[in-house]
py3Dmol code that shows the C-alpha trace and the ligand (Angstrom):
import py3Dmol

protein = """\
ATOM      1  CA  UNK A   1       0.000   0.000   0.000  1.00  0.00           C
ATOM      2  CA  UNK A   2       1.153   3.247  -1.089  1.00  0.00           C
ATOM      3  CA  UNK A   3       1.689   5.400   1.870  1.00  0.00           C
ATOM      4  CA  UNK A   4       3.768   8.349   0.548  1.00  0.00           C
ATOM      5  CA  UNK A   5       1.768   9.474  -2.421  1.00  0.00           C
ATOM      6  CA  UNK A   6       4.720  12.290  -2.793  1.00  0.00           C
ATOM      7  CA  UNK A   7       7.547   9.774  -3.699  1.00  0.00           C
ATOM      8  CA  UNK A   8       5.674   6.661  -3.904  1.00  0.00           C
ATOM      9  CA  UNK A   9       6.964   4.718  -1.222  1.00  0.00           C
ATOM     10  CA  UNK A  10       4.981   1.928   0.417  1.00  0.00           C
ATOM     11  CA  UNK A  11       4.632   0.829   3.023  1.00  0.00           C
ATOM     12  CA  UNK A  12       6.739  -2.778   3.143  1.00  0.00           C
ATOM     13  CA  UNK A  13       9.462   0.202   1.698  1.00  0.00           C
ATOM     14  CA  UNK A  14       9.150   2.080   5.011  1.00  0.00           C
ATOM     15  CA  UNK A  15       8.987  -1.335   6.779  1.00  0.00           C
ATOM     16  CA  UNK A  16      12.720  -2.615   5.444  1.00  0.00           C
ATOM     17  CA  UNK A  17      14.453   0.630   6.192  1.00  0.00           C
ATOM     18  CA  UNK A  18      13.163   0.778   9.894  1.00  0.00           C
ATOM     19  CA  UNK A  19      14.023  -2.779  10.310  1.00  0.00           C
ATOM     20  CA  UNK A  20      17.575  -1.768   9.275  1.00  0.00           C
ATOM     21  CA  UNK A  21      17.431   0.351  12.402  1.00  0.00           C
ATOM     22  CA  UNK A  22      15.988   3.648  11.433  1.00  0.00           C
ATOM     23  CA  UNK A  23      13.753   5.383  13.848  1.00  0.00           C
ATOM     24  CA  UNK A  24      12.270   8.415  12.171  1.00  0.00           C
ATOM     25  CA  UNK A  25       9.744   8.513   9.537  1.00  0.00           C
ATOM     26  CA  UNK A  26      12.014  11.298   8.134  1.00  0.00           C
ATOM     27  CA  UNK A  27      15.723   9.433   8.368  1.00  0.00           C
ATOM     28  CA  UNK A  28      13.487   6.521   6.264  1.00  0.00           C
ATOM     29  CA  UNK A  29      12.475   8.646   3.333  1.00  0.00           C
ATOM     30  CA  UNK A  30      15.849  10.047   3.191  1.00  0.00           C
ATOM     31  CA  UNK A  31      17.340   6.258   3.405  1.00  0.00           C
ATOM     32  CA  UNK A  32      14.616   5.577   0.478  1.00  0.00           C
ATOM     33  CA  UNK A  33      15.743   8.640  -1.650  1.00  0.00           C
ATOM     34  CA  UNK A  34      14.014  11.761  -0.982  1.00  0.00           C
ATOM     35  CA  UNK A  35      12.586  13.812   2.108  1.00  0.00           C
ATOM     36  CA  UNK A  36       9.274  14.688   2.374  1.00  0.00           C
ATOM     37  CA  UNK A  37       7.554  16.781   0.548  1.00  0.00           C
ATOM     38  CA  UNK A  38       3.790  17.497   1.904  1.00  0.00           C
ATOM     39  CA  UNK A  39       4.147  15.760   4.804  1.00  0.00           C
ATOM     40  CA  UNK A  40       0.561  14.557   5.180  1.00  0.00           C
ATOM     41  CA  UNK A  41       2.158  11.211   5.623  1.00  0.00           C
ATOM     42  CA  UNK A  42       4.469  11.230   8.150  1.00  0.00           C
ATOM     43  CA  UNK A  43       2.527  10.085  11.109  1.00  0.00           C
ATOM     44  CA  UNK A  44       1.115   7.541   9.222  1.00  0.00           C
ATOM     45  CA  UNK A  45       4.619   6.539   8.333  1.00  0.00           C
ATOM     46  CA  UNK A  46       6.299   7.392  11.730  1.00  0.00           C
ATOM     47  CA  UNK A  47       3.357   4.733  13.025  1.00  0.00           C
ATOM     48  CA  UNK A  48       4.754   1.588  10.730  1.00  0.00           C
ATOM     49  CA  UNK A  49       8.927   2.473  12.164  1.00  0.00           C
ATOM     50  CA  UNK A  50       6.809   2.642  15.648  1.00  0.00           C
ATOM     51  CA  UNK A  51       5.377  -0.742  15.017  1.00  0.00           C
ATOM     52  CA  UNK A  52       8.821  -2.314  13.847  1.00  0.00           C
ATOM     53  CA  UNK A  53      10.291  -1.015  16.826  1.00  0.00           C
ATOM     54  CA  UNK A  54       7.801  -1.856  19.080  1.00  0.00           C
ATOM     55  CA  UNK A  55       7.740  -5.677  18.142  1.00  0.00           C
ATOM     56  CA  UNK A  56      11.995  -5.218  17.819  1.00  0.00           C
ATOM     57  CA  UNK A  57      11.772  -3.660  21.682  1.00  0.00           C
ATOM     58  CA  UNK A  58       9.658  -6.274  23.225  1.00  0.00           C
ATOM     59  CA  UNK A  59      11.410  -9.109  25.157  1.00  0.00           C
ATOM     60  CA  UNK A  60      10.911 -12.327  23.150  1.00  0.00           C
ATOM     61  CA  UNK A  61       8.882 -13.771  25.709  1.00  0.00           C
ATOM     62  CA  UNK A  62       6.380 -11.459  25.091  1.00  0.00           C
ATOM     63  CA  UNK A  63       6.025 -11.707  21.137  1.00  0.00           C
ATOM     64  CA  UNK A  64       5.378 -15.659  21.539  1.00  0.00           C
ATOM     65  CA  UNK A  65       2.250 -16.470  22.776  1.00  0.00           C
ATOM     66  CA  UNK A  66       3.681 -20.080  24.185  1.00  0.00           C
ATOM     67  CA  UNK A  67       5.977 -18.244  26.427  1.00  0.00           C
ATOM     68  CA  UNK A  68       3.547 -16.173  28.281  1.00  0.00           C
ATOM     69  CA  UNK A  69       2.454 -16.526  31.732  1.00  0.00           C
ATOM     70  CA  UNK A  70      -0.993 -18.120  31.971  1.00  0.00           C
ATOM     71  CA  UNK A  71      -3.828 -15.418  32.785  1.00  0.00           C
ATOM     72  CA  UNK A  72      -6.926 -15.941  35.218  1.00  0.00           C
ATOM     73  CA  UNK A  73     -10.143 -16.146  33.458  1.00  0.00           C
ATOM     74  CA  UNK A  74     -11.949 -13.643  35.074  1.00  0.00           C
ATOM     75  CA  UNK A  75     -15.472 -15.157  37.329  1.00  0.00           C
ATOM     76  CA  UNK A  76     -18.880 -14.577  35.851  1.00  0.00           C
TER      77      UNK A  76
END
"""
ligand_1 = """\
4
FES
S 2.383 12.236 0.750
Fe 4.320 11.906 1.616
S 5.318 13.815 1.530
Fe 3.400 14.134 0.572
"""
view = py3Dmol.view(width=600, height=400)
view.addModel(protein, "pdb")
view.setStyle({"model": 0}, {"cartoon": {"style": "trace"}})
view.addModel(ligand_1, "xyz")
view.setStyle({"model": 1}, {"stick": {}})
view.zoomTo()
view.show()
């Protein structure tokens, strides 16, 4: 899915760079090429290196489902 309309970059685009440790929405489209231009898309793009992050950040425990404490089922 498109998510710059300015330069055409998508959003598996945005995806590789922050995987390849970028953190800004801005440092990505300069890693891809150009800067912004408009900008209308930058929080949608700072939300996808969030994301990457986010899942990158989080012990592994936590991302697989197996390892995770048990919860209580809470009483009718
Ligand atoms: S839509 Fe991305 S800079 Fe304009």
């Amino acid at each position: 899915m498109y998510v710059c309309v300015c330069n055409g970059y998508r959003d598996g685009e945005i995806r590789e760079v922050a995987e390849s440790g970028v953190r800004c929405a801005r440092e990505a489209y300069l890693t891809l090429g150009n800067g912004p231009c408009c900008g209308t898309c930058l929080p949608h793009a700072q939300g996808i290196v969030d994301a990457v992050h986010d899942d990158a950040d989080r012990p592994a425990a936590e991302n697989d489902p197996a390892q995770r404490p048990p919860t209580l089922l809470a009483a009718e």
